[in-house]
C-alpha positions as CSV (number, residue, x, y, z in Angstrom):
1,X,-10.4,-8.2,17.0
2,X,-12.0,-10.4,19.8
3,X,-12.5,-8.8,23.7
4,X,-9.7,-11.3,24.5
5,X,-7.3,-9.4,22.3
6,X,-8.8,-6.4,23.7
7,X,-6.0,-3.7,24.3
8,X,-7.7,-3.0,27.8
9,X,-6.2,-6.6,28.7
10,X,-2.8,-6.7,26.6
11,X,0.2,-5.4,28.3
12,X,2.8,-7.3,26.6
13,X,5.3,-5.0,23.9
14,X,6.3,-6.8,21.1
15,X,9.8,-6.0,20.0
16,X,10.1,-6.5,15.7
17,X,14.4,-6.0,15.6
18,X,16.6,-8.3,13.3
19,X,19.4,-7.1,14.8
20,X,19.7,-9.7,17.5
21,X,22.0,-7.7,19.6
22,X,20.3,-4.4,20.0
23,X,17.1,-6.9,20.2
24,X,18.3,-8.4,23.4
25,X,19.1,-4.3,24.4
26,X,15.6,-3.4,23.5
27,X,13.9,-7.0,25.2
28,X,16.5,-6.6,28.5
29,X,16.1,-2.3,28.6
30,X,12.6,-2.4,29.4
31,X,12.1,-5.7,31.1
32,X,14.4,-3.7,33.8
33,X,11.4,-1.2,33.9
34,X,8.8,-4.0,34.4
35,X,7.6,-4.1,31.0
36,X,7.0,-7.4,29.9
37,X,8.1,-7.7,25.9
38,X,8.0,-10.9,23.4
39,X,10.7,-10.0,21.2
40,X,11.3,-11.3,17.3
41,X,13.6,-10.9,14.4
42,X,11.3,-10.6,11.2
43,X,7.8,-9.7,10.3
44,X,6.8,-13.2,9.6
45,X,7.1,-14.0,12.8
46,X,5.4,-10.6,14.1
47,X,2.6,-11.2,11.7
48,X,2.4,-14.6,13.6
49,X,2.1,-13.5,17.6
50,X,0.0,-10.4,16.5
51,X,-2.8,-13.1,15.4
52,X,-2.5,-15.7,18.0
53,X,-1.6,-13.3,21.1
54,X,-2.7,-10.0,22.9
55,X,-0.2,-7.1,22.4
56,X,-0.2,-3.8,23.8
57,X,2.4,-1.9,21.9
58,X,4.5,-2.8,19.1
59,X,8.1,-1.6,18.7
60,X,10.0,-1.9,15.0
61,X,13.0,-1.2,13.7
62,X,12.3,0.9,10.0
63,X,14.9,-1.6,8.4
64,X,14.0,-5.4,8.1
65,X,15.8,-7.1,5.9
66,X,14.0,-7.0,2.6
67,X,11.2,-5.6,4.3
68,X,10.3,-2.4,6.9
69,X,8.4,-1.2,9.9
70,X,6.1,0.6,7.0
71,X,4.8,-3.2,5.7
72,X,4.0,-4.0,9.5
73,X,2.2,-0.8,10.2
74,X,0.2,-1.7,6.8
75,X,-0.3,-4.8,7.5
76,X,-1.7,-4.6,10.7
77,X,-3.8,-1.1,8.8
78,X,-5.0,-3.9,6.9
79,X,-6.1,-6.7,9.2
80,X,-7.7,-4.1,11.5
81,X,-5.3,-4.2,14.4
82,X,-5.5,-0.7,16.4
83,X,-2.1,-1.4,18.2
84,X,-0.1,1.8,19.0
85,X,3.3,1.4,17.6
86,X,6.8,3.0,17.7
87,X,9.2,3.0,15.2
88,X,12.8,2.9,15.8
89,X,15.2,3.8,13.0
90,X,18.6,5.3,12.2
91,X,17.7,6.1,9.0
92,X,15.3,9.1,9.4
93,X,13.8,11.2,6.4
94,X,10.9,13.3,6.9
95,X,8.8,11.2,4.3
96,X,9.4,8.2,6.3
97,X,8.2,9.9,9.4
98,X,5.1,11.2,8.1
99,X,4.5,7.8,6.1
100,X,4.7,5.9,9.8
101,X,2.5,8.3,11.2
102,X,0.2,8.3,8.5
103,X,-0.3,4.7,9.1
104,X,-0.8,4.8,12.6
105,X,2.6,5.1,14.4
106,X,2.3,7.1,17.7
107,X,6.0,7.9,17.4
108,X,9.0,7.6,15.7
109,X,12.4,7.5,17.8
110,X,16.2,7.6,16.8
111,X,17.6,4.3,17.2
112,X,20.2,4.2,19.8
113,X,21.0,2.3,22.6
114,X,21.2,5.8,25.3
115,X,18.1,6.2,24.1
116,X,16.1,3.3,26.1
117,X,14.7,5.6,28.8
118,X,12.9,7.6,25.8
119,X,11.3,4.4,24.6
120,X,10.6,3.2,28.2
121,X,8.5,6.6,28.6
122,X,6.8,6.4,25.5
123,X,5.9,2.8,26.1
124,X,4.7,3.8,29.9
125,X,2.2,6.5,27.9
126,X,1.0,3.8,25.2
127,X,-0.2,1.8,27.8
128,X,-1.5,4.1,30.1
129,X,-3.8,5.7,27.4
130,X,-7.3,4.0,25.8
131,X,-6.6,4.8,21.7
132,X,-3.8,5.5,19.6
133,X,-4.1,8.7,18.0
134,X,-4.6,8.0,13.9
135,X,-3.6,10.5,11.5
136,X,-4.4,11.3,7.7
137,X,-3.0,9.4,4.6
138,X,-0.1,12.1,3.3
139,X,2.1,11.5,0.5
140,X,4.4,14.0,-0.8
141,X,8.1,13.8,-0.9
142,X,10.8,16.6,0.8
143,X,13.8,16.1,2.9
144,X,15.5,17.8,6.2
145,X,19.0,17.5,5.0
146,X,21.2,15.9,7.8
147,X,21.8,12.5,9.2
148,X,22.4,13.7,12.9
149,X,20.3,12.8,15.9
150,X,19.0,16.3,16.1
151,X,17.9,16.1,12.7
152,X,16.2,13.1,13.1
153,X,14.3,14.2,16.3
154,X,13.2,17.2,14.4
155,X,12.4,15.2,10.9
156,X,9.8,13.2,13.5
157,X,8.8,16.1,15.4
158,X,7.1,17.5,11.7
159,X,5.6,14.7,10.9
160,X,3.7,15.1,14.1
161,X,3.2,18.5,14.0
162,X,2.1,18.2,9.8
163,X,-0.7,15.9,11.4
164,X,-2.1,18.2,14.3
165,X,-3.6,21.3,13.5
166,X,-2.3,23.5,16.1
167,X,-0.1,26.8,16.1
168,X,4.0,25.8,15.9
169,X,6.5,28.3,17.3
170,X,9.8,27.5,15.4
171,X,12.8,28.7,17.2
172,X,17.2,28.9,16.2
173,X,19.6,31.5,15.1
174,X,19.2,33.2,11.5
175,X,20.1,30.6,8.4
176,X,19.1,27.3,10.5
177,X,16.2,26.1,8.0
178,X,13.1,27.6,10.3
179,X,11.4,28.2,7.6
180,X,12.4,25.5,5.6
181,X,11.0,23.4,8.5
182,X,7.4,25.4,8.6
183,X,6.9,24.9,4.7
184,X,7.6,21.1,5.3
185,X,5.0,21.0,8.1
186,X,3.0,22.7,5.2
187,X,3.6,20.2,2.5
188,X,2.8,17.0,5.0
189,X,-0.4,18.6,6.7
190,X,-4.2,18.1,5.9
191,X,-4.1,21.6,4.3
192,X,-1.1,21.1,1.5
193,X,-3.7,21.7,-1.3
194,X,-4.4,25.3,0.7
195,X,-2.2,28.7,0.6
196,X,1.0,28.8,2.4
197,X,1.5,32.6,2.9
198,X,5.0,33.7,4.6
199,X,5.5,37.4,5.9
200,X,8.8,38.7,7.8
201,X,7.5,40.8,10.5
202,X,10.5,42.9,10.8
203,X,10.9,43.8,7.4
204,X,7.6,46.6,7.4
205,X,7.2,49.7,9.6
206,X,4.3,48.9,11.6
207,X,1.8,50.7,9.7
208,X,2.3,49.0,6.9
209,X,2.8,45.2,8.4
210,X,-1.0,45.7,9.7
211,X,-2.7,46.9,6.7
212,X,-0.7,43.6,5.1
213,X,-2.0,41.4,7.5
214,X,-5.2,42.2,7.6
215,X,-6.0,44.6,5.1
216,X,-8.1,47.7,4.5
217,X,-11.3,48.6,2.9
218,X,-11.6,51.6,0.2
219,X,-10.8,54.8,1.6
220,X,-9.9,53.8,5.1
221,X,-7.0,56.1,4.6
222,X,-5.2,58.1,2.2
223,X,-4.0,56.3,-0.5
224,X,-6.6,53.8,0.4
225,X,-7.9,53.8,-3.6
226,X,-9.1,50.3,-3.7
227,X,-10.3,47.2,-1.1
228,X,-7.3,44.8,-0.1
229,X,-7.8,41.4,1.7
230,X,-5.1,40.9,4.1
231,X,-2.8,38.1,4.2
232,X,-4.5,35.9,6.9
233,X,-7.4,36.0,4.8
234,X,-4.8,35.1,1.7
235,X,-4.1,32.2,3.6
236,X,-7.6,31.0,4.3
237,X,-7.9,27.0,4.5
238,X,-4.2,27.0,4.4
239,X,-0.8,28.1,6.9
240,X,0.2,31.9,7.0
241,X,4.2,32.1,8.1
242,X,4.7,35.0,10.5
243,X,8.5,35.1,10.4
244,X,10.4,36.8,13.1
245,X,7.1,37.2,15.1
246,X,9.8,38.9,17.5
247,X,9.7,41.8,15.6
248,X,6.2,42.6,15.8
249,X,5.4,45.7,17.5
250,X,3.8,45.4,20.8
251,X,0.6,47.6,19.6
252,X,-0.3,45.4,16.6
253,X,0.8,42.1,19.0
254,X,-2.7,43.0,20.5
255,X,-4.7,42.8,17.3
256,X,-2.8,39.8,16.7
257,X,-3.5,38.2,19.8
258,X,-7.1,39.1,19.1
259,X,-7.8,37.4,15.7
260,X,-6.0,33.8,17.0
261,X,-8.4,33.7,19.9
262,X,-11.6,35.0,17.5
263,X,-10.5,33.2,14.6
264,X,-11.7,36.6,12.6
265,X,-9.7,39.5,11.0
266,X,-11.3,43.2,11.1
267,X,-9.7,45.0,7.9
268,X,-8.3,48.8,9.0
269,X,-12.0,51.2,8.4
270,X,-14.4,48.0,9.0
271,X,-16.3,47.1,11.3
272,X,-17.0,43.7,10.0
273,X,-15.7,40.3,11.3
274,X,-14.5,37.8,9.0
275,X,-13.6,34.5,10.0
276,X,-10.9,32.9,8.8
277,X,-9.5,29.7,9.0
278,X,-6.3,30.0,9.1
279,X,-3.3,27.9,10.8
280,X,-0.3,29.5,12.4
281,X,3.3,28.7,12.3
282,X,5.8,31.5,13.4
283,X,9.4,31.8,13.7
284,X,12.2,33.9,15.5
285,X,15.9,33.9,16.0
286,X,15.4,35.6,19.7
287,X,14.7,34.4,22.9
288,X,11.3,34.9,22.8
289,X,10.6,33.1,26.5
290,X,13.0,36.1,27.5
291,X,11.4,38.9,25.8
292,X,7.8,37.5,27.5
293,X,9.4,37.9,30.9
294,X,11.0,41.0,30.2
295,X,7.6,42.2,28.7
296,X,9.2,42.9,25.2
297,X,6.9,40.2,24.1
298,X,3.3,40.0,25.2
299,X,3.0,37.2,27.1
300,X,-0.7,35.9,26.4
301,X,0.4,36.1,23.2
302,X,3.6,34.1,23.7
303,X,1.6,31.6,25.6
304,X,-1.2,30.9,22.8
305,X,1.7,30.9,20.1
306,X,3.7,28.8,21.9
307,X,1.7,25.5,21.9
308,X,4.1,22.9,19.7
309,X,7.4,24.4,19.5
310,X,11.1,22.7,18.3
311,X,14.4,24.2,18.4
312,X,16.7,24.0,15.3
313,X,20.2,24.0,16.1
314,X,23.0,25.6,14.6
315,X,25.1,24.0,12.1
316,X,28.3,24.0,14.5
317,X,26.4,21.5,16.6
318,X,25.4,19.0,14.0
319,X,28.8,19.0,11.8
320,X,28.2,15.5,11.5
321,X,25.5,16.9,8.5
322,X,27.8,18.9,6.9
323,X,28.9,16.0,3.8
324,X,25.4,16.0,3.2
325,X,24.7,19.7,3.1
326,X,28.0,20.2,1.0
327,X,27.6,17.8,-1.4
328,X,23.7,18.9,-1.7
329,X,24.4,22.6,-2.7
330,X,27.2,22.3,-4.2
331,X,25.3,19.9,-6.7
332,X,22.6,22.6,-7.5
333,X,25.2,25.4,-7.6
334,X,26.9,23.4,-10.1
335,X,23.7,22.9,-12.1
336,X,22.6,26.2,-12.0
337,X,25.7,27.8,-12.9
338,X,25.7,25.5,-16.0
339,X,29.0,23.6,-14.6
340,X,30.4,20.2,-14.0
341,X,29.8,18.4,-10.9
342,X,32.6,19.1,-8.5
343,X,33.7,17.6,-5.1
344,X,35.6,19.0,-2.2
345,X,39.2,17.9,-1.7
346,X,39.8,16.4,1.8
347,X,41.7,18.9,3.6
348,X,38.9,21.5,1.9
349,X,36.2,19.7,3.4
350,X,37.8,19.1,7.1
351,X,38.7,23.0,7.0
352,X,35.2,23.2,6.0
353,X,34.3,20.8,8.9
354,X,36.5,23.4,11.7
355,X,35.2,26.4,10.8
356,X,31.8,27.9,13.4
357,X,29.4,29.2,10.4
358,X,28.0,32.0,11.7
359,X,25.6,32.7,9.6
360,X,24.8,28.6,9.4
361,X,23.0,26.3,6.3
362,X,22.2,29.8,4.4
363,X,25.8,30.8,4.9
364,X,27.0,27.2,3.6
365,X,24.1,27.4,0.7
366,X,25.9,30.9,-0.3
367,X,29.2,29.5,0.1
368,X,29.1,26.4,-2.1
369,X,27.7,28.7,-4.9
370,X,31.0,31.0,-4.9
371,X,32.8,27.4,-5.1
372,X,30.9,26.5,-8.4
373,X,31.0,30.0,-9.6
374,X,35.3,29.7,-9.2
375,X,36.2,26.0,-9.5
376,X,36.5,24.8,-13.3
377,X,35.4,21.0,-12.3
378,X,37.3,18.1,-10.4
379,X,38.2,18.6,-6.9
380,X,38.0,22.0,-5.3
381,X,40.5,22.9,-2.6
382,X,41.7,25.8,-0.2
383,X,42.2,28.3,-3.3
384,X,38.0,28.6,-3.7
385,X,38.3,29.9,-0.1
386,X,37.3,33.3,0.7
387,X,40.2,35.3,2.8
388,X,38.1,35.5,6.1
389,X,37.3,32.1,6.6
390,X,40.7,31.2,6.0
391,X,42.1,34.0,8.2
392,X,39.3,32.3,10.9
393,X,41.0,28.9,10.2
394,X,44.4,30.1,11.1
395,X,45.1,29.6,6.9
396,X,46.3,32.7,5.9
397,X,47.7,32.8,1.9
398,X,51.5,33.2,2.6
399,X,51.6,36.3,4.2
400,X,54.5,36.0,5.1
401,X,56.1,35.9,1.6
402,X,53.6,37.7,-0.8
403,X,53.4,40.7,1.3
404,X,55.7,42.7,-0.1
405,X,59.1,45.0,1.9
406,X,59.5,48.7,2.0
407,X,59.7,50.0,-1.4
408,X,62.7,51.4,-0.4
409,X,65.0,48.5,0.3
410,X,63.8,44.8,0.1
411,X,66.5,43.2,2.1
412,X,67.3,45.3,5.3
413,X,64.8,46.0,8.0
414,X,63.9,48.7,9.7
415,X,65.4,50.6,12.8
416,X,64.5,52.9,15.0
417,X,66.5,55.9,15.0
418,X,67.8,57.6,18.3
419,X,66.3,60.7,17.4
420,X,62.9,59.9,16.3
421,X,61.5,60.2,12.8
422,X,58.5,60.9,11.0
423,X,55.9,57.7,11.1
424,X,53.1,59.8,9.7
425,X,55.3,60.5,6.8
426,X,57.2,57.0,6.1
427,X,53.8,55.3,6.5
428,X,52.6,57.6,3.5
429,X,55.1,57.0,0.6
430,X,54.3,53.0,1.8
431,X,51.0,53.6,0.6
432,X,51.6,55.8,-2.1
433,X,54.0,53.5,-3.8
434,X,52.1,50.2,-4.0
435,X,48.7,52.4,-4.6
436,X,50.5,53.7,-7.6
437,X,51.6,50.1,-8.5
438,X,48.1,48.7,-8.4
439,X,46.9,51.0,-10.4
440,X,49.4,50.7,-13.1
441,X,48.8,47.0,-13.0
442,X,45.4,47.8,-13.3
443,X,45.5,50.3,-16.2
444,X,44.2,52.9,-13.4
445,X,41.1,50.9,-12.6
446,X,39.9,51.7,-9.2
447,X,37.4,49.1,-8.5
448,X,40.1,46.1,-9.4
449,X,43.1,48.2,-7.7
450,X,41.1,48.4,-4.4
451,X,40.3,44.6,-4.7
452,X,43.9,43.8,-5.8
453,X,45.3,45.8,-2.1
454,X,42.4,43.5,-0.8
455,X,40.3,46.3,0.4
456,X,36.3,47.6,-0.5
457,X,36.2,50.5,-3.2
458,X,35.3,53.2,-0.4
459,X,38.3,52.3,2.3
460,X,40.7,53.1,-1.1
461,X,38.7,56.1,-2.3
462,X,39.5,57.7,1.0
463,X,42.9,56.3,1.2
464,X,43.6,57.5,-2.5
465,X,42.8,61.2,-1.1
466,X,44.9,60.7,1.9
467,X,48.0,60.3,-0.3
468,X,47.2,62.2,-3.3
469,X,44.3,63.7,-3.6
470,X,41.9,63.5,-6.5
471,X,44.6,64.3,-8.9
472,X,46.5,61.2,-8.2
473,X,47.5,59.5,-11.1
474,X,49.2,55.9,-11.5
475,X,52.7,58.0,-12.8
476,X,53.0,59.9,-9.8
477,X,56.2,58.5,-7.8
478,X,56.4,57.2,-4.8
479,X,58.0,59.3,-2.4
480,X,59.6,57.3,0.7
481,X,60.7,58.8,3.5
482,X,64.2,57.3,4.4
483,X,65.7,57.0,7.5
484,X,68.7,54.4,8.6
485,X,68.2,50.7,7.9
486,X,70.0,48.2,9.3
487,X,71.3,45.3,7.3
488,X,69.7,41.6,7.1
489,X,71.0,38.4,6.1
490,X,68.5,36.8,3.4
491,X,66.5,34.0,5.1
């Protein structure tokens, strides 16, 4: 490239949209910030200005037609052109991302018009700085489920965290995919061919955890038979997963702290160093910041873990990803259960759609398998439901007519007399009769009585002694207590 073309002298941003509307956004967007921009609708004609004029950043959109953003950024690979570009797409997949950034792409943004002032900034930086950072050639395939804009920021964020080689803290509540995120950082970075170790750091008594980390030598302690390498040393030339880093007692935070900054591990009874090269990704479903400040968290160590970082949100804020996450796992359940593909009905899916998901994509994941595991193929709707999501929803089963009346009379109801009666009492034959009448239909079963009264085998064992003892058997009568009852006209 001549000193003409020099990016010291070229200011101008290229625009590559063939949309010509959200061109003219683009073009207008940041000429209102003083950015001067020469904008086109196809690569021919990109190819054509990037030859014959200086150009200090190039923005594309991924889709072009017959053609992408990825056959720019290789063609200008190819012809030597060290131009910083963005790419601007409403398509995001984590492969995509990584493939742009692999081919020189300095970003990757969601494309959408409220999003100019991101691009403006961006711009402002490319310009500002001498070189474009360049990151290895990775090729691999994996997907981050979801079509929303959170997704998509998040899908770009690990393709520029797979290329760095720094420490990511991955942050969200339990079942969000934070570990689903750190093994695709993994499987895009310069050390895919190397270890990817995970550990949960709540999960083993603090004793343990350390010798696991960064194990012992013979005889260090009792039991101590053999050597053991620890985990980080496991992981050498690759990523070691601390998960729930939260969790980490504060005395072996220290050591911890210790080996990032030394990049060495001392196994319990050495005295020996080893270096390790190791990269770190931890996650945790607490306010970590919080426990830093609070000092439930060492702070130096929250400040050297806490270099790249991303947020993933929970599924009640993206619901726009839940078709994709539905029809995902409930094609593998389907698979692995051996049965036909099946699809959810529409009021199944926008029930699906209203209900929070506490416990987020795992809790989906879990519940699209007990929709295979029922459903028989075709559509599936609110019968594959368990009772407490439906109660959440407001959809109880008829409650109203499958709960059954007083065993006594089914069409009068119930008065108070003026002189009292026994509750304790009346309450007890009600249970004793349909106890007695689920285990008859059960052939004296306890497991499928307790699940037919819709309650866990432990609840009923104790209730089963409340009314009868041990020695209660399905032929023992009911015995109601009576007390008036006041006629009712049959709705």
């Amino acid at each position: 490239m001549s000193d003409a073309f020099s990016r010291a002298e070229a200011k101008r941003v290229l625009i590559v949209e063939d949309d010509a509307d959200f061109r003219d956004v683009l073009a207008l967007g940041l000429g209102a910030e003083g950015i001067d921009t020469h904008a086109v609708g196809s690569l021919r004609e990109a190819r054509d200005i990037l030859l014959k004029q200086p150009i200090g950043a190039v923005v594309s959109d991924m889709r072009l037609g017959g053609e992408s953003g990825l056959d720019l950024l290789m063609w200008m690979k190819d012809k030597g052109l060290e131009i910083p570009s963005v790419i601007m797409t409403a398509f995001a997949t984590t492969e995509t991302t990584v493939q742009a950034l692999s081919l020189g792409a300095v970003d990757f943004l969601t494309k959408a018009k409220n999003d100019i002032q991101e691009l403006v900034k961006v711009i402002r930086r490319i310009l500002a700085e001498s070189a474009p950072g360049r990151a290895p050639d990775l090729h691999d395939t994996g997907e981050l489920i979801g079509v929303s804009d959170s997704i998509r920021r998040i899908q770009a964020l690990i393709g520029k965290f797979a290329v760095a080689d720094s420490m990511v803290l991955i942050t969200g509540e339990s079942g969000t995919g934070k570990e689903v995120v750190a093994r695709l950082i993994h499987r895009y970075s310069a050390r895919s061919k190397g270890p990817f170790v995970a550990v949960n750091c709540g999960a083993l008594p603090e004793n343990l955890l350390e010798s696991e980390l960064f194990g012992f030598e013979k005889g260090s302690f009792t039991g101590a038979n053999t050597m053991k390498r620890g985990l980080f040393e496991e992981a050498n030339g690759g990523i070691i997963l601390l998960d729930e880093i939260s969790e980490m007692p504060l005395a072996l935070q220290v050591k911890l702290l210790r080996t990032l900054q030394e990049l060495s591990v001392r196994r319990i009874g050495s005295s020996e160093e080893r270096p390790i090269d190791v990269r770190v990704i931890c996650t945790t479903n607490r306010d970590i910041q919080e426990q830093a400040k609070t000092g439930a968290f060492r702070q130096d160590l929250y400040y050297r873990l806490n270099i790249l970082s991303l947020e993933m949100p929970p599924l009640r804020e993206r619901r726009e990803d839940l078709p994709s996450f539905i029809n995902h796992f409930l094609s593998l359940a389907c698979k692995k259960l051996g049965k036909p593909q099946m699809t959810l009905s529409q009021d199944a899916a926008t029930m699906l759609c209203a209900y929070p998901f506490p416990g987020n994509v795992r809790e989906l994941k879990n519940l699209m398998e007990r929709f295979a595991a029922l459903g028989s193929g075709g559509t599936l709707g609110s019968e594959v439901f368990p009772d407490s999501i439906l109660a959440e929803l407001g959809h109880g089963r008829q409650k109203a007519s499958t709960t059954p009346a007083h065993p006594a009379q089914t069409r009068k109801q119930a008065e108070l007399p003026e002189n009292g009666f026994n509750l304790e009492a009346y309450l007890k034959s009600y249970k004793t009769y349909f106890i007695r009448k689920a285990l008859e239909h059960c052939g004296g079963n306890r497991t499928k009585a307790a699940h037919m009264l819709g309650m866990g085998f432990r609840p009923f064992r104790y209730l089963l002694d409340e009314v009868g003892g041990p020695e209660f058997t399905p032929n023992r009568p009911p015995t109601p207590y009576e007390f008036p009852l006041k006629e009712t006209s049959e709705e």
